[in-house]
N, C-alpha and C positions, 0 to 999 in steps of 0.2 A: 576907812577900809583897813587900815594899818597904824598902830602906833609904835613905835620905836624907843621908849621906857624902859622896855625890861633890858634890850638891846642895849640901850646905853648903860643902862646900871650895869650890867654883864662885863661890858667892856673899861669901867670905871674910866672914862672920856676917852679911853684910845679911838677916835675917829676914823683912821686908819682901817681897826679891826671893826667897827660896823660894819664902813663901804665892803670889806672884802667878804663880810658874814652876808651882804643885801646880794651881791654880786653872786654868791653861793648858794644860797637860797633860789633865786631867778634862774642859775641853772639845776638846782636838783627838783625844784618845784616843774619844771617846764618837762623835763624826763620822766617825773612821776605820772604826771596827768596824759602824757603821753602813752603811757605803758598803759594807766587804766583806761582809757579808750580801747584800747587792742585789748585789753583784758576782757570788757566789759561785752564786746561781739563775740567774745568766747564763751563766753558768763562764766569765769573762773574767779569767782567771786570770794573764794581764800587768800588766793594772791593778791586779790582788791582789797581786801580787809587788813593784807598786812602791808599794803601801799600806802593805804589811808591811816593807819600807826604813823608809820614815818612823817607823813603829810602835817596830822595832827598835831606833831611836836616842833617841825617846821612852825604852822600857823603862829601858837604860842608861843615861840620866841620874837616872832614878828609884831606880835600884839594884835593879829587878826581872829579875835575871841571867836565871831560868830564861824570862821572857815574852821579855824580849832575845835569847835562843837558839833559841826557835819561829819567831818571825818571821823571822829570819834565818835557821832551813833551809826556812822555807816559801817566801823569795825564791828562795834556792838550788836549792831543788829547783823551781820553774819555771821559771827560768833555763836550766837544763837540762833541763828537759821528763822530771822524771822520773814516775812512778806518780800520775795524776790521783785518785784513790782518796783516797792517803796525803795528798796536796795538800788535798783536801776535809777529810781528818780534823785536820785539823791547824789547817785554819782555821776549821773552827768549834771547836776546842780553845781556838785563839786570841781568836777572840771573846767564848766564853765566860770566860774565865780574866780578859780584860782587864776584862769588866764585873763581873765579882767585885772584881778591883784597883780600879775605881771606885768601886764600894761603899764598901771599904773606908775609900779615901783621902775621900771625903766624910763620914761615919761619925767617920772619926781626925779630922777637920778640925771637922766640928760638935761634936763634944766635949774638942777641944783634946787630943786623944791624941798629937797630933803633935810632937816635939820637935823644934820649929822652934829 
């Protein structure tokens, strides 16, 4: 669900600065998806596009390709104003999928599963 690669290349072994970038991440991801919830019963689907921006670049540092590639066609596709439908299904795919990946990374982090 996650690889942590780019993460450590980034941090050239400071372990330290991983845990506090996973720790970071678990809270700005968990805010995000938060907000696109309440966004998405508004269907304010700009400010969703530019949540899912952030999100996208989040995912990619984490090395969660396929979460990285949702968010980025879910910008995409309101940027261009395409199928509000697919736009909804997508982001609560999003949503869902991310709090799974929190899960998980809290989970990996309380039991040291992490190969920091």
């Amino acid at each position: 669900m996650y690889n942590l690669k780019k993460l450590n290349e980034i941090s050239q072994g400071d372990q330290e600065f991983v845990h506090e970038m996973i720790v970071t991440f678990i809270e700005n991801v968990t805010v995000e998806i938060s907000d696109i919830q309440l966004l998405k019963s508004t269907e304010e689907w700009v400010v969703i596009a530019e949540k899912a921006h952030k999100l996208a670049s989040n995912f990619a540092y984490l090395g969660a390709d396929s979460m990285h590639d949702l968010a980025a066609d879910i910008e995409k596709r309101v940027i261009n104003d395409n199928n509000l439908t697919e736009i909804a299904e997508k982001t609560e795919k999003l949503c869902h999928d991310g709090t799974i990946l929190i899960n998980q990374l809290k989970k990996d982090m309380m039991h040291e599963d992490i190969d920091l």
